[in-house]
N, CA, C and O atoms as a DFTB+ gen file, in Angstrom:
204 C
 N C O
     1  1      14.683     -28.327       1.871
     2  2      13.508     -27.481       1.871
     3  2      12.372     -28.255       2.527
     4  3      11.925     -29.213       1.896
     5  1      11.804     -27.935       3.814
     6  2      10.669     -28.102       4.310
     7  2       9.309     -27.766       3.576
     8  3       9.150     -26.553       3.442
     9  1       7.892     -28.858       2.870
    10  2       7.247     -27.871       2.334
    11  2       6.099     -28.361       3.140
    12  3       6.013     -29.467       3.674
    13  1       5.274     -27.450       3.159
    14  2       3.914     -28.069       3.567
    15  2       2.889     -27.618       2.394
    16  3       2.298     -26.539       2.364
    17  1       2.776     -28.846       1.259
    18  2       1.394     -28.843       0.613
    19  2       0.516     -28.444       0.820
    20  3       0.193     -28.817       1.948
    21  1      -0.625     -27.461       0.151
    22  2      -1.805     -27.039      -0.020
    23  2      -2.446     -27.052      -1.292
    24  3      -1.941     -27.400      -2.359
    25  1      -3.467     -26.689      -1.108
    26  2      -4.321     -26.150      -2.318
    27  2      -5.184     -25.633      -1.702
    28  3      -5.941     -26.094      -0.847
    29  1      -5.007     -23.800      -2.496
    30  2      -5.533     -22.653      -2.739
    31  2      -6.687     -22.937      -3.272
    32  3      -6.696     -23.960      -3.956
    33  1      -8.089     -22.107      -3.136
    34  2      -9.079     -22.448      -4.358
    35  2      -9.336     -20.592      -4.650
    36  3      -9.548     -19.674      -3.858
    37  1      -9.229     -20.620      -5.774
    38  2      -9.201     -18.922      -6.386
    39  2      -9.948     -19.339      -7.388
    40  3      -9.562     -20.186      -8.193
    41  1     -11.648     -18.498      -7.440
    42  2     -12.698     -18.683      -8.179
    43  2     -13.391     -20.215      -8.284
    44  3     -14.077     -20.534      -9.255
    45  1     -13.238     -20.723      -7.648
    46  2     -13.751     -22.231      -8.009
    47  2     -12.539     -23.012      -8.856
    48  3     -12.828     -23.918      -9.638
    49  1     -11.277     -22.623      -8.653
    50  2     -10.143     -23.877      -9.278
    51  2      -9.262     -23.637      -8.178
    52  3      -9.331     -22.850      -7.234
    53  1      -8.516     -24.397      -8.475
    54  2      -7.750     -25.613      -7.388
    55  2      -6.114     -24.602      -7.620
    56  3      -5.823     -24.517      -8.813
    57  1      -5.475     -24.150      -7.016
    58  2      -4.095     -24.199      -7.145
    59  2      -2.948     -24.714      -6.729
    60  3      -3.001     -24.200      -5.612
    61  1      -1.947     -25.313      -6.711
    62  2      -1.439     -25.842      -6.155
    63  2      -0.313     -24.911      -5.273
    64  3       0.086     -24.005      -6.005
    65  1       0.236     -24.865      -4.106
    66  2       1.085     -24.440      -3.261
    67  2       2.129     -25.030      -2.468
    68  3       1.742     -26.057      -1.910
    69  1       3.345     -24.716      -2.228
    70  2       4.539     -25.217      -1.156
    71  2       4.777     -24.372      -0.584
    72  3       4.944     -23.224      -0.996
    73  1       4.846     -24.785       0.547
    74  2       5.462     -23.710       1.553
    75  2       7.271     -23.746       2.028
    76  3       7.798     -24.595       2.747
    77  1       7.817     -22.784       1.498
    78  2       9.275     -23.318       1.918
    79  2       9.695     -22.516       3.313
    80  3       9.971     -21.321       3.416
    81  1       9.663     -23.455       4.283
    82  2       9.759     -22.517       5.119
    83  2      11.442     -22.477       5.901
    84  3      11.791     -22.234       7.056
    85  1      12.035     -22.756       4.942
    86  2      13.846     -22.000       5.131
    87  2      14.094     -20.851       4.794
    88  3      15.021     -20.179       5.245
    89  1      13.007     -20.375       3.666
    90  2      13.464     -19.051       2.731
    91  2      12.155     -18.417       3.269
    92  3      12.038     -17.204       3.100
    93  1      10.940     -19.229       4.030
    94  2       9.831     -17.881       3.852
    95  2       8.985     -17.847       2.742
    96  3       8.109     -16.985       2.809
    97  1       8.998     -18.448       1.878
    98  2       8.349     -18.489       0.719
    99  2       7.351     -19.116       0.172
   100  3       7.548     -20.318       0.347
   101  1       6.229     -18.913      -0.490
   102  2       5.400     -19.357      -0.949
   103  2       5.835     -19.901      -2.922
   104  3       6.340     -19.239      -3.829
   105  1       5.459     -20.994      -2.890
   106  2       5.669     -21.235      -4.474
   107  2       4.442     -21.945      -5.182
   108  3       3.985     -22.971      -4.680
   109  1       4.035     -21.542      -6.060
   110  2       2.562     -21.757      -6.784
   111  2       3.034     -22.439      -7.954
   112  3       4.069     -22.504      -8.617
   113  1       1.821     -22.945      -7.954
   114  2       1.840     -23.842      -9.979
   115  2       1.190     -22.565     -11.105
   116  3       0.013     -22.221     -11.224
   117  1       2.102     -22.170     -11.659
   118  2       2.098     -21.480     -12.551
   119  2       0.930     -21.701     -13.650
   120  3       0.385     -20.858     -14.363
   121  1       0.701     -23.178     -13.561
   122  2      -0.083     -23.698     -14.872
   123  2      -1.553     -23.393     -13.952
   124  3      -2.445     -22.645     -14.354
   125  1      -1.576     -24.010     -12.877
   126  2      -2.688     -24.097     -12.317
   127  2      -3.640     -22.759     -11.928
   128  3      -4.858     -22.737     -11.753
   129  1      -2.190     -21.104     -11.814
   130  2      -2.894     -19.885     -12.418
   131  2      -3.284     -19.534     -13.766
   132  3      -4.286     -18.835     -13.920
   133  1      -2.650     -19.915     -14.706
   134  2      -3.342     -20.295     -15.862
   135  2      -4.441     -20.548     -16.363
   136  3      -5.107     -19.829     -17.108
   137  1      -4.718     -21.777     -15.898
   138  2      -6.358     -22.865     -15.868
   139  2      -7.013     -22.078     -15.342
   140  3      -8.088     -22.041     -15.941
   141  1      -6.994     -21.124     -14.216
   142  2      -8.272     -20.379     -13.512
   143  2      -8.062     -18.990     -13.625
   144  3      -8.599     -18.253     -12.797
   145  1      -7.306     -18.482     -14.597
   146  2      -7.357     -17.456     -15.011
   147  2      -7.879     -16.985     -16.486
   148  3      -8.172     -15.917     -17.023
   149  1      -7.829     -18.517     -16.884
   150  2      -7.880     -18.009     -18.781
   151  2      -8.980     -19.422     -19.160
   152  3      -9.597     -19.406     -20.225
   153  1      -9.100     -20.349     -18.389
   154  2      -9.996     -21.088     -18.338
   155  2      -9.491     -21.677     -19.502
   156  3     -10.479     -22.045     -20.137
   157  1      -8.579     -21.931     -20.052
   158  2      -7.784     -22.538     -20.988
   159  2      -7.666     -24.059     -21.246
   160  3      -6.785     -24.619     -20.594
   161  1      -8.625     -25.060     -22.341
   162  2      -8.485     -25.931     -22.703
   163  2      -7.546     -26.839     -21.941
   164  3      -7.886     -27.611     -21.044
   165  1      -6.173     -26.631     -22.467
   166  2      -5.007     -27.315     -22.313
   167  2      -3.896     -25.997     -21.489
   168  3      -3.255     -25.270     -22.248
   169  1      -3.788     -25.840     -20.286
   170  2      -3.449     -24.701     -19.573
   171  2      -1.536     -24.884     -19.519
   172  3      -0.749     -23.972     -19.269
   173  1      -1.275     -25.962     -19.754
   174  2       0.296     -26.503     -20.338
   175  2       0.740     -25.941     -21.244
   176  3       1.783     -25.294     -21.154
   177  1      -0.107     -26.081     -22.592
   178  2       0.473     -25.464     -23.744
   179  2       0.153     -23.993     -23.830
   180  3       0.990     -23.122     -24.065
   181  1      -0.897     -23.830     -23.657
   182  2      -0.439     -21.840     -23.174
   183  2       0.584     -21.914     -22.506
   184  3       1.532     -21.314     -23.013
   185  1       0.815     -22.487     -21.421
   186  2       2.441     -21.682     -20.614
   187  2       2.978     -22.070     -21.696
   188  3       3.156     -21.105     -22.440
   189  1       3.338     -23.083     -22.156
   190  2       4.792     -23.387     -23.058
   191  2       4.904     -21.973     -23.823
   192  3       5.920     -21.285     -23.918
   193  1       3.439     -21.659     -24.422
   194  2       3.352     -20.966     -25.402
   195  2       3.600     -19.404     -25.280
   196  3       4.204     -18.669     -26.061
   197  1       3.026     -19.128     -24.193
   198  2       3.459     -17.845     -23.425
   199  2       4.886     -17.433     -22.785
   200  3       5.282     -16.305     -22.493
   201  1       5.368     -18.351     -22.687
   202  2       6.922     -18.577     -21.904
   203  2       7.748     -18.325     -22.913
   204  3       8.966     -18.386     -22.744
């Protein structure tokens, strides 16, 4: 998998991104929509917790 690193900024936080470009695809940090969606303390243990 080829990726090329980024970071997204959605509202003033940081997201993290890969680009896979065998499949075409974009893949995000799940936690890091989290943190700038729910503004969540500890944005880890919500996912654990939500998952």
């Amino acid at each position: 998998m080829t990726k090329k690193d980024t970071i997204k900024i959605f509202e003033d936080g940081a997201i993290s991104t890969a680009w896979d470009s065998d499949n075409e695809k974009w893949y995000i940090s799940i936690v890091d929509v989290i943190s700038v969606l729910t503004q969540s303390i500890d944005p880890a243990a919500y996912w654990r917790k939500l998952k």
